[in-house]
Structures are given as C-alpha cells and as structure tokens.
C-alpha positions as CSV (number, residue, x, y, z in Angstrom):
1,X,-1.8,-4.3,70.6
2,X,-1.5,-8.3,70.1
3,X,-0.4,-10.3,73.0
4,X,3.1,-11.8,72.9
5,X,2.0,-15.4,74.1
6,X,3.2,-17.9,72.9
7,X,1.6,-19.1,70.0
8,X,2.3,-23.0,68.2
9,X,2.6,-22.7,64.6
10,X,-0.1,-25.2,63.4
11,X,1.1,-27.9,60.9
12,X,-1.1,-30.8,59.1
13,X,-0.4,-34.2,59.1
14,X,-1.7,-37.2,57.2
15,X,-3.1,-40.2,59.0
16,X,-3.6,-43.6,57.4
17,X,-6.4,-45.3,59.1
18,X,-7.5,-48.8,59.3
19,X,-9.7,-51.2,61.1
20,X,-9.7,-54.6,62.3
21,X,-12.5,-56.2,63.9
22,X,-12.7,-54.4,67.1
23,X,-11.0,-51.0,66.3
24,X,-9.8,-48.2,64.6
25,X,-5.9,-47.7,64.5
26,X,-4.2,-44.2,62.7
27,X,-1.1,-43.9,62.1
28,X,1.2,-40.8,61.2
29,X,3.6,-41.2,58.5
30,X,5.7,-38.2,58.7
31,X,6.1,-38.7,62.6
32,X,8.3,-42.2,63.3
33,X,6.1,-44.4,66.0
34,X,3.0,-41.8,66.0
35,X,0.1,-44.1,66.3
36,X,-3.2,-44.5,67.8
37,X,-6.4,-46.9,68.4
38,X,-9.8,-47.0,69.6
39,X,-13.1,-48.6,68.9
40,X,-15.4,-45.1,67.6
41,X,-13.4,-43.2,65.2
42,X,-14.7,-40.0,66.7
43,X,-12.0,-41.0,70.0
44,X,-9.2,-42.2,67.9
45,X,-8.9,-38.5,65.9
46,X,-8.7,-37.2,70.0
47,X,-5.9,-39.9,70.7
48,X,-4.5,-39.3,67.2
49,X,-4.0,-35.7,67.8
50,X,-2.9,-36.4,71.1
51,X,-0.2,-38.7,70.1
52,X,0.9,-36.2,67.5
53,X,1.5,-33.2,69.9
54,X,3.5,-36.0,72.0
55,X,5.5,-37.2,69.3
56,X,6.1,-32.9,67.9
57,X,7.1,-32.4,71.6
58,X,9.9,-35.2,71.9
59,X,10.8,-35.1,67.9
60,X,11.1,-31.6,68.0
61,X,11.7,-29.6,64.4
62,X,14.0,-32.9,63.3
63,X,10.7,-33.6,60.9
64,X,11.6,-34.1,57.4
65,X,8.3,-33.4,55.8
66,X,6.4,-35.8,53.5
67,X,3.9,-35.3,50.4
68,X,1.2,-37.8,50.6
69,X,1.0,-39.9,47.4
70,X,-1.8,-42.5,48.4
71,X,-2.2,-45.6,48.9
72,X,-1.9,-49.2,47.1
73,X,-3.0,-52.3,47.6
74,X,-0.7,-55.1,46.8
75,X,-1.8,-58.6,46.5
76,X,0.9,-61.6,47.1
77,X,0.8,-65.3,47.4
C-alpha cells in the first residue's frame, strides 16, 4: 500500500542566467520577482531553487505558464 503523504507535484522552470564581474544572477521568468545571485554557479542553482519554492509558496497556482522561446541580443545606440 502507498503512503498518503503529501507529495508536491514537481514542475520545471526556465532560468535566464547571467554574470557580471563578481557574480552569477538567475532569474525566473514565469515567476514575477524570482531571482537569485552568487559568485560559483554551483550556489546560485541552490538559492535559485530556493527562491523558486519561496516564490510557488506565496504565488500559489496563480502561475500562467510560459514556453521558453530564447533569447536575443539587441544592439542600440
């Protein structure tokens, strides 16, 4: 027989990375204000994840999901 616990449904997210000079900063698309930064990129996928279980947790199921397309570059000036 299977235990009843409760169980989180697991989703995937995207997370755009970058880095400056001194650190690594992710940020999460689909979640409004889910970012993250630290100087090894190994730590900011930890905080990244951490930020997203924070920001599930207060956003709740209001998530409209979103397809990544990729990403540009766009030159100005």
């Amino acid at each position: 027989m299977r235990g009843t616990g409760s169980r989180r449904m697991r989703r995937e997210f995207n997370v755009i990375i970058e880095r400056d000079s001194e650190r690594y900063v992710g940020s999460v698309p689909a979640l409004k204000g889910c970012h993250s930064q630290a100087k090894p990129l190994d730590e900011l996928m930890a905080r990244i994840r951490e930020a997203i279980e924070l920001c599930l947790e207060a956003q709740g199921d209001k998530l409209e999901p979103l397809d990544f397309v990729g990403v540009q570059k766009v030159t100005v000036g």
